[in-house]
FIKOLZA-1660 file (N, C-alpha, C; in steps of 0.1 Angstrom, whole numbers, plus 5000, padded with zeros to 4 digits):
% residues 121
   i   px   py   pz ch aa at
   1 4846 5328 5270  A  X  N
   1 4842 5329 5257  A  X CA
   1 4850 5322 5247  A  X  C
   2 4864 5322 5248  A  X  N
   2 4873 5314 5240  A  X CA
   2 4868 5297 5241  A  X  C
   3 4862 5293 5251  A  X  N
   3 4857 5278 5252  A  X CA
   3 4847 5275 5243  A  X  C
   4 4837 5286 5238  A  X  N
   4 4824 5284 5231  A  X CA
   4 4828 5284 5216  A  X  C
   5 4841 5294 5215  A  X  N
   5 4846 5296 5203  A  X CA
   5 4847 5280 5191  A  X  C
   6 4858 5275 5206  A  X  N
   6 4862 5264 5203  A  X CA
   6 4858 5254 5198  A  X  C
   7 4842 5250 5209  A  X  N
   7 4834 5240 5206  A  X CA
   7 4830 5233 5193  A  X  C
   8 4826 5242 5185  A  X  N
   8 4821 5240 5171  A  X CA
   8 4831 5234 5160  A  X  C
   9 4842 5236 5162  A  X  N
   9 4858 5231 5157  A  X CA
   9 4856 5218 5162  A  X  C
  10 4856 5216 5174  A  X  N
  10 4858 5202 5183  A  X CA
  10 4846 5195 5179  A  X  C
  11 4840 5200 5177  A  X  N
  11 4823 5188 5177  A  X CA
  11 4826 5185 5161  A  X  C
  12 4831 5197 5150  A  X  N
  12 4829 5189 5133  A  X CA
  12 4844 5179 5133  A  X  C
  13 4855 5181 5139  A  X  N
  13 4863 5173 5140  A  X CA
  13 4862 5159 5146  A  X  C
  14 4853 5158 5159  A  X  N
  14 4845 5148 5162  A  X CA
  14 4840 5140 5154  A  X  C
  15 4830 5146 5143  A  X  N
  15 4818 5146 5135  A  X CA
  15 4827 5137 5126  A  X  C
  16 4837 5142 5121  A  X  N
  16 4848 5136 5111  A  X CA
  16 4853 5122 5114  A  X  C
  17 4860 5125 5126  A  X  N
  17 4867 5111 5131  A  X CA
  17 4852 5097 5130  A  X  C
  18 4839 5104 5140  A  X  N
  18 4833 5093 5138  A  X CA
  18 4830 5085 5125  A  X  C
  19 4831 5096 5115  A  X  N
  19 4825 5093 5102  A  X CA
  19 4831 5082 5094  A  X  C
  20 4846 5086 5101  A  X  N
  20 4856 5077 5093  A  X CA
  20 4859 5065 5097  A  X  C
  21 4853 5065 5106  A  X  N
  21 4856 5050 5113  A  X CA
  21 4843 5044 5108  A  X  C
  22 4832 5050 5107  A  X  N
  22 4823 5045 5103  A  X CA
  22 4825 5037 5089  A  X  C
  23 4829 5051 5079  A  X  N
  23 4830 5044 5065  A  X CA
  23 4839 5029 5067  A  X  C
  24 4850 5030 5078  A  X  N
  24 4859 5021 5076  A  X CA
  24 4853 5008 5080  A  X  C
  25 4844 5013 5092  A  X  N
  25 4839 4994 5090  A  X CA
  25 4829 4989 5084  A  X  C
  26 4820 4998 5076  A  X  N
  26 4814 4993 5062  A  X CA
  26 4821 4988 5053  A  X  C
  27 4832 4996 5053  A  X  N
  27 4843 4988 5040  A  X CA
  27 4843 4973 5043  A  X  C
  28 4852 4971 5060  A  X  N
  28 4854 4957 5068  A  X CA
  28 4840 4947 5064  A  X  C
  29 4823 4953 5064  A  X  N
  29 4818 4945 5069  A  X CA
  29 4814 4942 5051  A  X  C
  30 4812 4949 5041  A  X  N
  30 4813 4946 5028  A  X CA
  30 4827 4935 5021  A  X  C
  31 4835 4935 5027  A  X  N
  31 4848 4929 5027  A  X CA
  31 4848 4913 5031  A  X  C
  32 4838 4913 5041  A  X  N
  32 4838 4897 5045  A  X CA
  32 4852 4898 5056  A  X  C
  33 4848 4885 5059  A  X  N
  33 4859 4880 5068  A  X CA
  33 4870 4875 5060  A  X  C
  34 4884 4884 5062  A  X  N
  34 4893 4882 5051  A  X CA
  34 4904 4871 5060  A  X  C
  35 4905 4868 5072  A  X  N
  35 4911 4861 5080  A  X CA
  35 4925 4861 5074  A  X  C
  36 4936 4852 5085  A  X  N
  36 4951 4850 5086  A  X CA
  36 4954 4846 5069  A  X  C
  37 4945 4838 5064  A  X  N
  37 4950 4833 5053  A  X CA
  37 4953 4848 5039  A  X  C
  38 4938 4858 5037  A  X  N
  38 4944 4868 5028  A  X CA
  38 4961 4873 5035  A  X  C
  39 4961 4875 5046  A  X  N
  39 4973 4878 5049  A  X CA
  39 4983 4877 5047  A  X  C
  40 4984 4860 5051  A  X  N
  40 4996 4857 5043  A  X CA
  40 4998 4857 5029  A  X  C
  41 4987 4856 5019  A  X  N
  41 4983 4855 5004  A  X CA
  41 4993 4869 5002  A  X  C
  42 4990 4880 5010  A  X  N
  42 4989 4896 5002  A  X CA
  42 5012 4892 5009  A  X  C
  43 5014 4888 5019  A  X  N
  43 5030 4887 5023  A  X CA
  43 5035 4876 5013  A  X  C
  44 5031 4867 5006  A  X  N
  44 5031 4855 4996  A  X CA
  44 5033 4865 4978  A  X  C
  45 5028 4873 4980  A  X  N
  45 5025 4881 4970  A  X CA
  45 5036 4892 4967  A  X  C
  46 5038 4901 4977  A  X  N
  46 5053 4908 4977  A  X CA
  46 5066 4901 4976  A  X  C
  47 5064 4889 4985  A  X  N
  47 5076 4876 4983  A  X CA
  47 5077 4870 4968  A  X  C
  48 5068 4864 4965  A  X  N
  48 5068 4861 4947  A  X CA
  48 5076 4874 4943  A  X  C
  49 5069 4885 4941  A  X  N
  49 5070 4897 4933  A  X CA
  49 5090 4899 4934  A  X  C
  50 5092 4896 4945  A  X  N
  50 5112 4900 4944  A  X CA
  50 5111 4887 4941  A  X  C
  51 5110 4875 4947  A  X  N
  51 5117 4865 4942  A  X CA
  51 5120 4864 4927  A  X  C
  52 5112 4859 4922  A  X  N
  52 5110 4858 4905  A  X CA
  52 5119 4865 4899  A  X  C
  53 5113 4875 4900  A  X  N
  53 5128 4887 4889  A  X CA
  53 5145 4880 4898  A  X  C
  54 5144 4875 4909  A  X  N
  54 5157 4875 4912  A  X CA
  54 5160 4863 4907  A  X  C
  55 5156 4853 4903  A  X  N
  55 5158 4839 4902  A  X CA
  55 5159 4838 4888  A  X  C
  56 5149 4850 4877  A  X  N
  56 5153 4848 4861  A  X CA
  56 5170 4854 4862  A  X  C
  57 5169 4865 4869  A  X  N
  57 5179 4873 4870  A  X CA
  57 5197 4861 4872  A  X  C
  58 5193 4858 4880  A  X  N
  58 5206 4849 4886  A  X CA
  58 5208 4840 4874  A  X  C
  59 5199 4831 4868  A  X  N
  59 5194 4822 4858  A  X CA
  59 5199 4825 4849  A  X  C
  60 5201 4839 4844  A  X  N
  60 5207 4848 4833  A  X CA
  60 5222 4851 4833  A  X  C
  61 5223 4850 4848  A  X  N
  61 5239 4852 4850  A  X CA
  61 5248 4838 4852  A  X  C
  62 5237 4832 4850  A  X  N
  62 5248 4819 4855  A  X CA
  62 5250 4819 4838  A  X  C
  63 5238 4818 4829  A  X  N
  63 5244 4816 4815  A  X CA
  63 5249 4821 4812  A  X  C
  64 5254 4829 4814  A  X  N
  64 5261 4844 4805  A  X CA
  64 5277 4838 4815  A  X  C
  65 5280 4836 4826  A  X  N
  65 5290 4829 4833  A  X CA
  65 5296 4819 4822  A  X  C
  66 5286 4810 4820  A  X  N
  66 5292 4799 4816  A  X CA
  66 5292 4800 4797  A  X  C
  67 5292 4809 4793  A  X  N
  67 5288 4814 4775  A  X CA
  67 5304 4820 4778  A  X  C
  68 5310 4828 4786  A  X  N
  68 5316 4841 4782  A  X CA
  68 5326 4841 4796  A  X  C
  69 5340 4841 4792  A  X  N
  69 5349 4843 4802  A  X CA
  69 5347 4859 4812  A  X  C
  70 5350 4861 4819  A  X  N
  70 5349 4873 4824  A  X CA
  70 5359 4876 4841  A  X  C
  71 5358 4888 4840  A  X  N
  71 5367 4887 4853  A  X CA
  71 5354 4891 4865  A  X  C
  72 5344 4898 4862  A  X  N
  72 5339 4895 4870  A  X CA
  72 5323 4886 4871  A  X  C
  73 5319 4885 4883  A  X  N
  73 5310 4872 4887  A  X CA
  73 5298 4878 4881  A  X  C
  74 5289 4876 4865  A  X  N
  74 5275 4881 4863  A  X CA
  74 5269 4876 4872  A  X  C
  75 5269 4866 4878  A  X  N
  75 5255 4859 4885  A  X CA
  75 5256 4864 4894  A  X  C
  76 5266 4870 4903  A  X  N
  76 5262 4884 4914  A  X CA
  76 5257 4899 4912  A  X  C
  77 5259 4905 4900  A  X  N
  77 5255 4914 4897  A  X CA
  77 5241 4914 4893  A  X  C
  78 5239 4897 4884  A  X  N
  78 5225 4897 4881  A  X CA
  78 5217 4898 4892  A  X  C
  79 5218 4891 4899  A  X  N
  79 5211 4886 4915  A  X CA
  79 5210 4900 4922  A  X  C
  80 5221 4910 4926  A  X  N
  80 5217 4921 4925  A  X CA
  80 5206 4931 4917  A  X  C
  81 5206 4929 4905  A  X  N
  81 5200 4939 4893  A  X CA
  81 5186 4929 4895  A  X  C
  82 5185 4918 4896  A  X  N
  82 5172 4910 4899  A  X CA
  82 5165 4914 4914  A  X  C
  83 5175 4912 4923  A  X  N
  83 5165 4925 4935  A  X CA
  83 5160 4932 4935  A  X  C
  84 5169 4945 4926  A  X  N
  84 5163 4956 4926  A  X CA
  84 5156 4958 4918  A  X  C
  85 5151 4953 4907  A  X  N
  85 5138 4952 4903  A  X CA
  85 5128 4942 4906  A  X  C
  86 5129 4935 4912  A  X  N
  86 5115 4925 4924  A  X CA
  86 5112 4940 4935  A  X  C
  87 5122 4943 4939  A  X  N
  87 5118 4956 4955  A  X CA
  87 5113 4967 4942  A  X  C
  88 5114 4971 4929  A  X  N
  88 5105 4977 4922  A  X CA
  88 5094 4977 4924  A  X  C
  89 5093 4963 4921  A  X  N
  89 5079 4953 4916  A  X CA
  89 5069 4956 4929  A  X  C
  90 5075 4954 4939  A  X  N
  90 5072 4953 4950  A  X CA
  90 5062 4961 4956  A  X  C
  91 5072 4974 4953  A  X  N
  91 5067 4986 4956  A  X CA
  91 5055 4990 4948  A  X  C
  92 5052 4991 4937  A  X  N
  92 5041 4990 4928  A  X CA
  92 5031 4986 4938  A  X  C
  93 5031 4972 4940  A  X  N
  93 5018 4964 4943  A  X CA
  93 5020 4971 4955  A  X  C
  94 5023 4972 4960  A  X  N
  94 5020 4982 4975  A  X CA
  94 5018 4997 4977  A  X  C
  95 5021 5003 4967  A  X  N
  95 5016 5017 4965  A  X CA
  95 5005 5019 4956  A  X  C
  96 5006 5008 4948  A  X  N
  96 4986 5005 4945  A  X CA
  96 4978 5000 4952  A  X  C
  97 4983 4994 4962  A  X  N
  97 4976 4988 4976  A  X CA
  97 4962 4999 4983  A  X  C
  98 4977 5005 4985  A  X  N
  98 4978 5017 4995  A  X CA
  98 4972 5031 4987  A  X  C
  99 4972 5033 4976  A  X  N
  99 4962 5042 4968  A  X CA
  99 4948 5039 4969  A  X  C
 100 4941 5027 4968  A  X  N
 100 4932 5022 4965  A  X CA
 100 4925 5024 4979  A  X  C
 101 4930 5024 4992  A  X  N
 101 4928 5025 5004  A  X CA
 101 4928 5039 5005  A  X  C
 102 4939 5045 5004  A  X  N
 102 4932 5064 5002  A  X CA
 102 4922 5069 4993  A  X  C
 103 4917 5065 4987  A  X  N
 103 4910 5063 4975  A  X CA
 103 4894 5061 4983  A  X  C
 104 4894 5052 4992  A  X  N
 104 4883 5047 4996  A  X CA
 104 4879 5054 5009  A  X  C
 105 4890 5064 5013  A  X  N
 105 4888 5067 5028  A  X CA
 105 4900 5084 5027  A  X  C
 106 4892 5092 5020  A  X  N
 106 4899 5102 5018  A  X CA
 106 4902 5111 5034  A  X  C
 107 4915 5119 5033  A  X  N
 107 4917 5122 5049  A  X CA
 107 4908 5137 5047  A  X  C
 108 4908 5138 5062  A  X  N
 108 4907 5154 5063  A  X CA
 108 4893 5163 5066  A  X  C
 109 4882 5151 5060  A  X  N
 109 4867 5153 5053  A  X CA
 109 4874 5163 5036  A  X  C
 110 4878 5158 5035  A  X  N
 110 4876 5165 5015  A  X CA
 110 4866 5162 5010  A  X  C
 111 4860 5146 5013  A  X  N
 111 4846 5143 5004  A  X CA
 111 4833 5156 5012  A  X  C
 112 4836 5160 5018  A  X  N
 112 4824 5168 5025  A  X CA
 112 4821 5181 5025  A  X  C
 113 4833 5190 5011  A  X  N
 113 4831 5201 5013  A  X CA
 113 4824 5211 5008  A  X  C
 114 4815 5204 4997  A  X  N
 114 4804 5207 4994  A  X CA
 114 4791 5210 5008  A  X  C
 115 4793 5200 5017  A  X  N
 115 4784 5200 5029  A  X CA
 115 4788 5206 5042  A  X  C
 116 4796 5213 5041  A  X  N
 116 4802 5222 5048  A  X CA
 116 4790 5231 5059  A  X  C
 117 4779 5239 5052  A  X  N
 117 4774 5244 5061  A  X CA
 117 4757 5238 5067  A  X  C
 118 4756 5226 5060  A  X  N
 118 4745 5219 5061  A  X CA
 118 4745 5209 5075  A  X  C
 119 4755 5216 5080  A  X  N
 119 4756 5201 5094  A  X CA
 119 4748 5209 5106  A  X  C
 120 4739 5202 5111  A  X  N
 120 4729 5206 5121  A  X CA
 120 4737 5204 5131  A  X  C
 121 4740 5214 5144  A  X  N
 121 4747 5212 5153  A  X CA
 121 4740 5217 5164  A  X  C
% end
């Protein structure tokens, strides 16, 4: 009797998994063929995003080096303080990435709980 219990659990969790793969390659086939090239565009994209801030950053410390005696090196600290805000930056575009994808493919079935007892089994 504990097996029959079970079933109904196993078939809507089934029901779920299929569903999500489903939505997912509607998304894929609405998406087009994004090939190797978005790939490297979206790794091109995180790369700009630290670089830049690190290169104004250094750029700032070499002038400030050469304006102002000092004992220690600005253009290393800049270059540091320019990292760490490019891996900011970074993070942003990648946690809005990655929202936008939860967003589109909620876990769990949440979008279904209205439909809860409408599933013909």
């Amino acid at each position: 009797m504990a097996k029959k219990a079970n079933k109904p659990e196993l078939n809507k969790e089934f029901q779920s998994k299929v569903k999500e793969t489903q939505q997912r390659k509607l998304r894929a086939r609405s998406q087009g063929d994004q090939g190797v090239w978005f790939g490297l565009g979206m790794f091109g994209l995180v790369g700009w995003s630290v670089a830049i801030p690190a290169l104004a950053a250094i750029a700032a410390g070499i002038w400030i080096d050469a304006r102002y005696e000092s004992r220690y090196s600005w253009t290393l600290m800049m270059l540091v303080i320019g990292i760490g805000i490019g891996c900011l930056n970074a993070w942003f575009w990648i946690s809005r990435e990655r929202q936008s994808i939860q967003e589109d493919f909620p876990r769990n079935g949440k979008e279904d709980t209205d439909n809860e007892g409408n599933d013909a089994v």
